[in-house]
Structure formats: structure tokens, C-alpha cells
GUZA-93977 format. One line per 8 residues: for each residue z, y, x of C-alpha. Coordinates in Angstrom, 3 decimals. Layout:
<votis>
Z Y X | ...;
</votis>
This chain:
<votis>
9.162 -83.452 -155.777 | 10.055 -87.215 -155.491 | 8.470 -87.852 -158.690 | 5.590 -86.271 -158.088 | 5.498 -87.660 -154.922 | 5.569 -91.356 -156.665 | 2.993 -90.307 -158.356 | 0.670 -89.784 -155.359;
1.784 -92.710 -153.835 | 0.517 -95.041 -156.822 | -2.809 -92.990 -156.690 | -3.511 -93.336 -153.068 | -2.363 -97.566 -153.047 | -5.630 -97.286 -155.376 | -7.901 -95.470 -152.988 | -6.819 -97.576 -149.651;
-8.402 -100.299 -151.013 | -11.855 -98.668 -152.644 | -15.334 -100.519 -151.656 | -17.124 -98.852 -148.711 | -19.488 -97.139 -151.400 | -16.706 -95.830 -153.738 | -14.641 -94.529 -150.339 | -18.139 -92.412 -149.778;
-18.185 -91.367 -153.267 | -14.617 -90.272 -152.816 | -15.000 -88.323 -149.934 | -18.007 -86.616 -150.979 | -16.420 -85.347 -154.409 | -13.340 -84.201 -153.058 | -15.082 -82.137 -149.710 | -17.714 -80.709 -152.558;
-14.852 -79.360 -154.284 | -12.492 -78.424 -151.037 | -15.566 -76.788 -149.406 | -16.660 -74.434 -152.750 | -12.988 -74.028 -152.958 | -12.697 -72.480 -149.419 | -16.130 -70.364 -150.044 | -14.295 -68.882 -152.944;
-10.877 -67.758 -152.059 | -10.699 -67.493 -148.247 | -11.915 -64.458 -146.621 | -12.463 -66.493 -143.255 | -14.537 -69.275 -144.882 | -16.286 -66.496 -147.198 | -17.559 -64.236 -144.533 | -18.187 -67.270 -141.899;
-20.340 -69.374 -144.584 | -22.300 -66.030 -146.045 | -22.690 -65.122 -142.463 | -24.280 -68.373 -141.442 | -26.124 -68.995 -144.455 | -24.471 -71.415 -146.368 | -23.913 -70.922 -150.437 | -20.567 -72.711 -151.528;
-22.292 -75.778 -152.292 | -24.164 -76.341 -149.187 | -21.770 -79.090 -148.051 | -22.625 -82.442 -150.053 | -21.151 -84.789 -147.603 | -19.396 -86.221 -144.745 | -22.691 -86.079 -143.232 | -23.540 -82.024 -143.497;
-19.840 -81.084 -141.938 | -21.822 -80.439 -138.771 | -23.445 -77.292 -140.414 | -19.842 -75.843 -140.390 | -18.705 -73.909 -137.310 | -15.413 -75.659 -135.909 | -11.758 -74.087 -135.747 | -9.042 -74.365 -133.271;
-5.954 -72.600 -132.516 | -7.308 -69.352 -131.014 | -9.356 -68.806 -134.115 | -6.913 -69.533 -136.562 | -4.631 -67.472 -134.411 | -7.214 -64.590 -134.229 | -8.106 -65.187 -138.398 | -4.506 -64.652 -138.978;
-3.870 -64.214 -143.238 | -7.388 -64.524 -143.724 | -7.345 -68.217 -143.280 | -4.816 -68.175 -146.351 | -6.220 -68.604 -149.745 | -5.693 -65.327 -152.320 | -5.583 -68.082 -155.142 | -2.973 -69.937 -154.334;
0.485 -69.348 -153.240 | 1.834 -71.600 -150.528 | 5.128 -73.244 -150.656 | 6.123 -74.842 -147.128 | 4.907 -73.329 -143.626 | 5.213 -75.381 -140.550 | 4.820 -74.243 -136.660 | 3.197 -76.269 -134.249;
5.554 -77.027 -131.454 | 4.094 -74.988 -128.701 | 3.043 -77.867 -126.282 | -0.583 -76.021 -125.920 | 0.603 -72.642 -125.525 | 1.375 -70.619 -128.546 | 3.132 -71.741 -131.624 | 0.671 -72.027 -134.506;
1.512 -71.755 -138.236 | 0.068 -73.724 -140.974 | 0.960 -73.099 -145.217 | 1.098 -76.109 -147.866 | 0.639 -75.658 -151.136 | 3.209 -77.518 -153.463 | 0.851 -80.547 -154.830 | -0.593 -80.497 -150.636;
3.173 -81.204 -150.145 | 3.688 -83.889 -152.590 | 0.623 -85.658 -151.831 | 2.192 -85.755 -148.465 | 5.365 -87.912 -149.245 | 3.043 -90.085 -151.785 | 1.159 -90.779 -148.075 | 4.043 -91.543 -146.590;
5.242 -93.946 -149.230 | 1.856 -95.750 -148.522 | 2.356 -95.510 -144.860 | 5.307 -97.549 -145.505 | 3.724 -100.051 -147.549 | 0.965 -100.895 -145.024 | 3.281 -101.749 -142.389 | 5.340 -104.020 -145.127;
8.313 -102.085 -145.911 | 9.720 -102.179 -149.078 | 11.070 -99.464 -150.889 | 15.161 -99.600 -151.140 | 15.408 -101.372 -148.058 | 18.322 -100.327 -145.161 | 16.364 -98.067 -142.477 | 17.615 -95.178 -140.132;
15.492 -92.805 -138.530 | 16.069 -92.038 -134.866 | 16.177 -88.079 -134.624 | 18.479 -87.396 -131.722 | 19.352 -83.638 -130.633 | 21.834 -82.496 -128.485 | 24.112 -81.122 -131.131 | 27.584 -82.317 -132.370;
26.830 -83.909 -135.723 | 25.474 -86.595 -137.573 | 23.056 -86.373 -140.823 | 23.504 -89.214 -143.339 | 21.985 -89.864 -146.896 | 22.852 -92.806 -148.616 | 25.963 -94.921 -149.859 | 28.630 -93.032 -147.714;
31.280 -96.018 -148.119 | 29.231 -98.268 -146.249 | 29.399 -96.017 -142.988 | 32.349 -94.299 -140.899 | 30.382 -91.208 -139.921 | 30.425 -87.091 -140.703 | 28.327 -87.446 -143.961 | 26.225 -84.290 -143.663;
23.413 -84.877 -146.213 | 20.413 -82.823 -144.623 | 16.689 -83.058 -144.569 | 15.419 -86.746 -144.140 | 12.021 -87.386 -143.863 | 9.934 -88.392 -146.821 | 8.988 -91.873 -145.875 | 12.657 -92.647 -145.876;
13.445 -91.203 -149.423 | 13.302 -94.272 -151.269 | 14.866 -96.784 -148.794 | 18.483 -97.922 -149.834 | 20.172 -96.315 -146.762 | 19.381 -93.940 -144.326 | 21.144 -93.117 -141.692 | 19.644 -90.346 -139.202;
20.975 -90.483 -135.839 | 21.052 -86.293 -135.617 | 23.465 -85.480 -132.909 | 24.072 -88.208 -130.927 | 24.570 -86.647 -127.065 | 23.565 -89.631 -125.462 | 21.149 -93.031 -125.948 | 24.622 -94.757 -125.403;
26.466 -93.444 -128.459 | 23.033 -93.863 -130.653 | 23.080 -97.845 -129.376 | 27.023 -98.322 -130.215 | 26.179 -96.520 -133.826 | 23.537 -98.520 -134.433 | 25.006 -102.106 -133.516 | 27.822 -101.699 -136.155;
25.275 -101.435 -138.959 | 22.660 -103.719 -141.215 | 19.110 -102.531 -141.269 | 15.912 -103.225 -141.687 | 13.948 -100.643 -140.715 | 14.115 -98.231 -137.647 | 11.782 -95.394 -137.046 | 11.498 -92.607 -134.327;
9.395 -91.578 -131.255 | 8.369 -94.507 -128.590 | 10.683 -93.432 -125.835 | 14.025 -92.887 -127.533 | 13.027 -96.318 -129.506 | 12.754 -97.668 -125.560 | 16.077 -95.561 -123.985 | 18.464 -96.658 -127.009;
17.027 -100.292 -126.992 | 17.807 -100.021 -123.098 | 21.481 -98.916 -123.822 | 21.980 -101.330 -126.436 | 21.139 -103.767 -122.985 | 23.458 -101.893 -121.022 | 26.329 -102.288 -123.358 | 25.658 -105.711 -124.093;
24.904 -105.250 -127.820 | 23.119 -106.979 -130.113 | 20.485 -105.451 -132.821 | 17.305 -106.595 -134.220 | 15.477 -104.814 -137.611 | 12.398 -106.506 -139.859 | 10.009 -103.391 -138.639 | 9.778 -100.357 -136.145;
7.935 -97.537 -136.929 | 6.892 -95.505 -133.504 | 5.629 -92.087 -134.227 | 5.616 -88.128 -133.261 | 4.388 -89.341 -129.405 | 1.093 -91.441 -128.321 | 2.271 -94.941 -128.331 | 1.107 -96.828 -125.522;
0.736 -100.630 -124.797 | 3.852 -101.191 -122.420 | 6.087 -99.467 -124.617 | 4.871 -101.151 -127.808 | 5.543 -104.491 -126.151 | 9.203 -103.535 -125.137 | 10.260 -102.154 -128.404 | 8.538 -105.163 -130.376;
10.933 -107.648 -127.331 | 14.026 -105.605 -127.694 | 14.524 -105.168 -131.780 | 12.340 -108.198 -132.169 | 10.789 -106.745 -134.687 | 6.773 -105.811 -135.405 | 6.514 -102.336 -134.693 | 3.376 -100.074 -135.953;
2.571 -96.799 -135.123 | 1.883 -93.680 -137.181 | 0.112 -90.722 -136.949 | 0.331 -87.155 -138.212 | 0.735 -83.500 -137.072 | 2.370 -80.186 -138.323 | -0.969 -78.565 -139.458 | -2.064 -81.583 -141.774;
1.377 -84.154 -142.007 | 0.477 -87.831 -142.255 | -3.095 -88.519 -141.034 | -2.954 -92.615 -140.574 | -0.836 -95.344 -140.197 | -0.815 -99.051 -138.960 | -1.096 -101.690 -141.170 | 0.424 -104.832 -140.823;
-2.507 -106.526 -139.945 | -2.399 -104.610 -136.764 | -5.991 -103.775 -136.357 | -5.398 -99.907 -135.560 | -4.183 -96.822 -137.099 | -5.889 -96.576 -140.205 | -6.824 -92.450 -140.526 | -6.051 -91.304 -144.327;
-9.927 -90.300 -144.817 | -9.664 -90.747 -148.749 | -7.318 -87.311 -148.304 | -8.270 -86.003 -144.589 | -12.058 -86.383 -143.582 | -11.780 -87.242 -139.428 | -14.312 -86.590 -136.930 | -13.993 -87.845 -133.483;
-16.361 -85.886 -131.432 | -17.147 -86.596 -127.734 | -18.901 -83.290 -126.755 | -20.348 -82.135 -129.766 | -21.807 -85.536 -130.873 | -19.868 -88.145 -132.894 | -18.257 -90.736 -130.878 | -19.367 -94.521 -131.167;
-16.924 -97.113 -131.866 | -14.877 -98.254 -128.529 | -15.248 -94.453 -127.122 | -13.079 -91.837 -126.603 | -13.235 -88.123 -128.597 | -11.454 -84.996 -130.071 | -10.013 -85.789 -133.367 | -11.713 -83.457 -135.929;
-9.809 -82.566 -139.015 | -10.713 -81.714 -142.887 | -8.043 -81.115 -145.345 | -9.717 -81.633 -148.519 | -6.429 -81.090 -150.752 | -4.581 -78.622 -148.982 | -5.217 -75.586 -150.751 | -2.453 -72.523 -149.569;
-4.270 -73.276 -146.179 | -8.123 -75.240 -145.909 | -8.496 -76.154 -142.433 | -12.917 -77.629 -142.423 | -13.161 -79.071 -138.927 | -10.023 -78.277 -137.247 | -9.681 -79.429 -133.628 | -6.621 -81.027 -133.429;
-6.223 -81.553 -129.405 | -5.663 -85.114 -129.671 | -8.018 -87.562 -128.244 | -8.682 -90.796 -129.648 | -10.567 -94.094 -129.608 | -12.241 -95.315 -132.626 | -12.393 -98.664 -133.576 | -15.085 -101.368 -134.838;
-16.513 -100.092 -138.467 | -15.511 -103.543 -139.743 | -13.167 -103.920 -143.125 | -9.755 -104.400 -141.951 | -7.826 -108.083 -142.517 | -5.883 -105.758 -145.044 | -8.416 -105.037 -147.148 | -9.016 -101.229 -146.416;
-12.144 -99.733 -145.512 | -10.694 -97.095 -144.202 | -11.673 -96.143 -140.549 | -9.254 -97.037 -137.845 | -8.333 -95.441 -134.684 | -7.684 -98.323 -131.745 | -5.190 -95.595 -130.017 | -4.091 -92.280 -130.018;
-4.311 -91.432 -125.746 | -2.688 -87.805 -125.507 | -3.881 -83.913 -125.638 | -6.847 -82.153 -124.129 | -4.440 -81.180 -121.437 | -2.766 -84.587 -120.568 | -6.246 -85.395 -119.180 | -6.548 -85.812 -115.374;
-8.423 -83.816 -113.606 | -11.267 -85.181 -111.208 | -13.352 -83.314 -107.798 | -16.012 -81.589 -109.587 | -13.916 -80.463 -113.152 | -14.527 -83.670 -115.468 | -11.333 -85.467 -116.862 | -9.642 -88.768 -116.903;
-8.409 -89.992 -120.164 | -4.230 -90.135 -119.780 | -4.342 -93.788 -121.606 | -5.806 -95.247 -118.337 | -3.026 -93.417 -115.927 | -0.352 -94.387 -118.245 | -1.472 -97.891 -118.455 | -1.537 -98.138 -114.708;
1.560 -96.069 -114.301 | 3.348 -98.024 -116.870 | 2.507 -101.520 -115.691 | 3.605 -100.677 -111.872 | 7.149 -98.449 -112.474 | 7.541 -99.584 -116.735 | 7.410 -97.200 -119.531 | 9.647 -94.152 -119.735;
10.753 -94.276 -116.192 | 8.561 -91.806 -114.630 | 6.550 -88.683 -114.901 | 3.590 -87.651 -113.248 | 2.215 -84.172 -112.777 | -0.523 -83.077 -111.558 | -0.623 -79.676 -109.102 | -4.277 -78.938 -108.386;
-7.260 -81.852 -107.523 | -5.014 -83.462 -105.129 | -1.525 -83.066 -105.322 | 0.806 -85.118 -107.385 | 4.023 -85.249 -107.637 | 5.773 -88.447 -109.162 | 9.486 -87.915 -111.035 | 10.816 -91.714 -111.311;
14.428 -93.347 -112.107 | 12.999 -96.839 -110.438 | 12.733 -97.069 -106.953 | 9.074 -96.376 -104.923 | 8.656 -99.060 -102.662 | 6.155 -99.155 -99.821 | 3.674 -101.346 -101.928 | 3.759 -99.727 -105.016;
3.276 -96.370 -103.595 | 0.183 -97.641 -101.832 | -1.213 -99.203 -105.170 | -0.291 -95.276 -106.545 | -2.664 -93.843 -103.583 | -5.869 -96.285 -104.415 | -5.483 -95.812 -108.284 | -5.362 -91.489 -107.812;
-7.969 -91.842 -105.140 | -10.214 -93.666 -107.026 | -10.019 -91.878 -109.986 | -10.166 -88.120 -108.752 | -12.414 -89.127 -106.109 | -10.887 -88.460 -103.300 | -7.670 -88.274 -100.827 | -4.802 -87.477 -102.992;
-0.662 -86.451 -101.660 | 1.980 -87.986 -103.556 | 5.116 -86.441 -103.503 | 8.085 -89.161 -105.123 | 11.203 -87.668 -106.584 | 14.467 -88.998 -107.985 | 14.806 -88.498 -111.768 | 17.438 -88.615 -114.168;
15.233 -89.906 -117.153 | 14.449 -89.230 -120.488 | 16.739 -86.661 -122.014 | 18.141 -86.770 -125.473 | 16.380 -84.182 -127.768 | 13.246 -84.236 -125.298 | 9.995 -85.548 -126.084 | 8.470 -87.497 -123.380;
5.138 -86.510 -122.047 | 4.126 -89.542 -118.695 | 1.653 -87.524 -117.736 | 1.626 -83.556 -116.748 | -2.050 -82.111 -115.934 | -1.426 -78.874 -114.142 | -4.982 -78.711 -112.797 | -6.917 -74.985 -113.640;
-8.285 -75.226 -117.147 | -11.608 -74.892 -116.623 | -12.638 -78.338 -117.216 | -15.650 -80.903 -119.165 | -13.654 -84.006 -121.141 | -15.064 -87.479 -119.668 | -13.732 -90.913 -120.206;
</votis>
């Protein structure tokens, strides 16, 4: 697996930096062959393409995708084994974690799998880290142990060697906080070792750097890599101040694994479209550059499992067309904002994109001290672990008012924080589901 994995990684540091035409040229050859491949030995894609009309080579190009009907969870749920190719036998399946309703799962073929960790290799290279440096990856559960893979004499803790994730395989050490009970522990852990890398979601990046504070430690790493949550502004800012250290954020999912990555340039998450074609759809119609869609998914190497236009739930904002200071043509995303249903929900059933409420919310109370949910048009109810004050609760009324359209209640609540093992979501939309995306 890891050498095969090398292997990948070597192959795709050639296609990040292909010429806009050759990038085309890629894409093109490897959705001719993904698309004939799905025609041929999955039942869904079979009867769907016969049934609209479409021979196995009637995809050419990025540009004909929109001939294909799209796929979501309900269909794929609803397709069930059909979805799975007959020709070949998958090696890895992965659930979806249940955030939209019901858990989804997805099958990887073996080479799908390996292609994955030579991604994540690149991933790492973008953002400058080196292979064999020191890096720990931030995976804290509310269990009583740790996991640890590396040079055990270097480290006092239970040296469980478990499953570490494949952009840390070739770093020097890795220690993976699994197990720590509190953000406390994780900072007093961390401050007795050398690293140089740190990776794991935004807010336990921002509650251990916090503790570290709190227990008047000291810790700083070359790079911080923020993934598994939407990364917003704010918390970017505080993570960068309180490792001093760049941080970039990645991107990926359980149905398709790593999907982009920031560079170092810091220009955006570049999206992996020399492996995963993206769409970013707002309505049915792509969206421009500087606007707000539905990320739009095509596996062109998976084969246990093709998904051709999968609707991912996550909404995004693309950015300029230009080549990147790094060199790469490849297509950037400026942020990742959230889910369909982290959107706010207006008078009249159109939606607020959760990067605006977060940005507001986040520069008034800070990021990771509060949570917002929604209950119906008008009712929200704020969870925060900083006080209200008379002020900032009036700033809260304009902001809701003005962007649902109307008089809004808040109701403010004391809250204990972020909890270890939980992944932390600033915005709730409870509104009715019947609603039209807007930004």
C-alpha cells in the first residue's frame, strides 16, 4: 500500500503542474474512460444512460457532464448494490457520518485507495511539508488511550500503534492525540514534545491552543493543517497567532477522500480535478467565479463505486480562473461555507449562506464560543461561553433582522463549550426544509 501509494504521489506532483491545455486533455481522457467504464459494469449507470439515450461514449468532456442526470444520497440510497460495479471487487467501504440524516456507504477499489494516500502525500507537499518531518495529528475521543506510531523512546505514552492517517505515513513521528479526555491534557502532551507539523479539525486546533494559554505553555509548529470542518476566517487567524505557524486548509469527504488542498501560496483550496472533476452549481447553472454553489463530484478513478455528478452537500465559492503563484492550474475554491442545511433560512423560503453568519457571529462573541440555532423564521436561540452584553445582543438583533427580513427573538444561553470528541457545527438551521439556496 505505501509503495504504491509513493507511486501515485510522484504521478500526481506531475499532473499539478500540467499547462491549462494538457489539464483539459487530462480530464477529458480519464472521464471518457470512467464514463464507458460506468456504462459497462454498473447496472444504475447502464439502465439510466440507455434510458436517456446516451451510448457509453456520449460523454467527451468536462463540458457534456450536464447530459448526465445528477446523484445524491436518496438515490444512491434507493440504487443500493446497483451503484456497485460487477467488475470489480471493492476493498475499503466508508459511511458518511450521518450529519444529513442517514448514514451513506461508499466502496473503494484497492488502486482508488492508493491513489488516495499518493493525494495526500501531495496535499502535504503543497502546503510545504516535508516528508520525515515530526507531526501529530489531533484526533481526540473521549476514550482512555493514546495511539502512537513512530520512535517509541522519544515519548512517555501507552504506545498503541493504530490507524494513522495517510498523509502522516511518511513523517518521522507521529503522535495521535486519541484519547485525551480533555483540551487540557492534549495541551500538557503536546508542550513536552518537538514538532513540526500539527493537523486536526479548526476548533480542537482553537480549544487546545486556548488551554495551552490557560496553562501557561509554550508551543509553536512550522505548519497547521485544519481539516474535516469548514474553516472560517476568525479561526484561521487564531490558530495561525497561537502556534505561529501558517496554517492551510484541506478538503475531502468519506464518499471521494481527498478532494483539494491549500497550497502554500495561499490562494485557495486547490480541488484535485486531474483525479475528481468538480462542478459548483448554483441552481442548475455553473457558478461564476466569486459566487457561491453545490459542489458537484466525478470520481474518474474510483472504480468498486463511480459516483458521475454526485452532490456532495457542501457549498462553496470558487475562485478567479487565474494560474496560481504555485504554478498549478488547477481550479481553486476561495472557501468551503458549510452544508445545504447550515444555510439560514429567510421570510419567503430562500437561504443565507452560513459563511456570512459565522463571520458576523465570529467577529462579535470569537470563534468556537457559541452556537446558533435556528427554530423556525424567527426564533433563535444563541448557546455561548462569553458573556451577552446589552450591545452585542442589539448588534445580534439588526444582523438576524436584516438578513431574514424581519423581527427576530433571541433567546441567550450559558454553554459549556466545545466538547472533546465533538465536531463543531456554529450554526444550526432548524427551519422546515422546504427551501430555494440564495447567497
Amino acid at each position: 500500500m505505501l509503495p504504491r501509494g509513493f507511486y501515485h504521489y510522484l504521478r500526481a506532483k506531475r499532473t499539478y503542474r500540467l499547462g491549462k491545455n494538457d489539464l483539459l486533455d487530462l480530464q477529458a481522457k480519464r472521464l471518457r474512460a470512467a464514463v464507458r467504464y460506468s456504462y459497462n459494469t454498473v447496472p444504475y449507470y447502464h439502465r439510466l444512460m440507455k434510458g436517456g439515450k446516451l451510448g457509453p461514449d456520449a460523454i467527451r468532456s468536462p463540458n457534456d457532464l450536464g447530459r448526465m442526470p445528477d446523484l445524491d444520497k436518496p438515490k444512491i440510497l434507493a440504487a443500493g448494490a446497483a451503484l456497485r460495479s460487477l467488475q470489480t471487487r471493492p476493498a475499503l467501504s466508508r459511511k458518511t457520518s450521518g450529519t444529513t440524516g442517514q448514514r451513506v456507504e461508499f466502496f473503494m477499489d484497492a488502486n482508488f485507495i492508493d491513489i488516495g494516500w499518493g493525494l495526500g502525500f501531495r496535499r502535504n507537499w503543497m502546503a510545504g511539508i516535508p516528508f520525515l518531518a515530526r507531526g501529530a495529528q489531533m484526533v481526540l475521543a473521549d476514550t482512555d488511550r493514546w495511539t502512537y506510531f513512530g520512535n517509541r523512546s522519544n515519548y512517555p505514552f501507552k504506545t498503541i500503534v493504530g490507524t494513522v492517517d495517510s498523509e502522516m505515513m511518511l513523517l518521522r513521528t507521529v503522535l495521535v492525540t486519541r484519547g485525551v479526555r480533555s483540551f487540557r491534557l492534549a495541551a500538557r502532551e503536546l508542550s513536552r514534545t518537538k514538532l513540526d507539523v500539527l493537523k486536526g479539525k479548526a476548533s480542537v486546533l482553537v480549544a487546545v491552543g486556548r488551554a495551552m494559554e490557560e496553562e501557561g505553555l509554550e508551543f509553536s509548529v512550522d505548519r497547521v493543517a485544519a481539516g474535516a470542518e469548514a474553516l472560517f476566517p476568525a479561526a484561521k487567524k487564531e490558530i495561525e497567532s497561537r502556534y505561529n505557524a501558517m496554517v492551510t486548509a484541506n478538503y475531502g469527504s468519506a464518499e471521494v477522500g481527498a478532494i483539494g488542498g491549500e497550497c502554500s501560496a495561499q490562494t485557495g483550496i486547490h480541488v484535485f480535478t486531474d483525479y475528481h472533476l468538480m462542478e459548483v452549481l448554483k441552481g442548475e447553472e455553473p457558478a461564476s467565479p466569486g459566487e457561491e454553489g453545490e459542489v458537484v463530484i466525478t470520481t474518474m478513478l474510483n472504480r468498486a463505486m463511480p459516483l458521475i455528478r454526485y452532490r456532495t452537500g457542501d457549498y462553496a465559492t470558487l475562485a478567479d480562473e487565474e494560474k496560481c503563484e504555485c504554478g498549478s492550474y488547477l481550479p481553486r475554491l476561495k472557501f468551503v461555507s458549510g452544508r445545504k442545511q447550515d444555510f439560514l433560512v429567510r421570510k419567503g423560503g430562500t437561504t443565507l449562506s452560513p459563511h456570512f453568519v459565522v463571520e458576523f457571529f465570529d467577529g462579535l462573541l470569537g470563534p468556537i464560543n457559541y452556537q446558533l440555532a435556528q427554530q423556525g423564521d424567527d426564533r433563535f436561540i444563541l448557546r455561548s461561553q462569553v458573556k451577552v452584553d446589552g450591545p452585542a445582543l442589539l448588534a445580534m438583533h439588526r444582523f438576524l433582522e436584516g438578513a431574514v427580513g424581519g423581527a427576530v427573538a433571541i433567546e441567550v444561553e450559558e454553554w459549556e463549550g466545545l466538547k472533546v470528541g465533538a465536531k463543531y457545527r456554529p450554526f444550526l438551521a432548524q427551519a422546515p426544509a422546504s427551501r430555494s439556496v440564495a447567497a
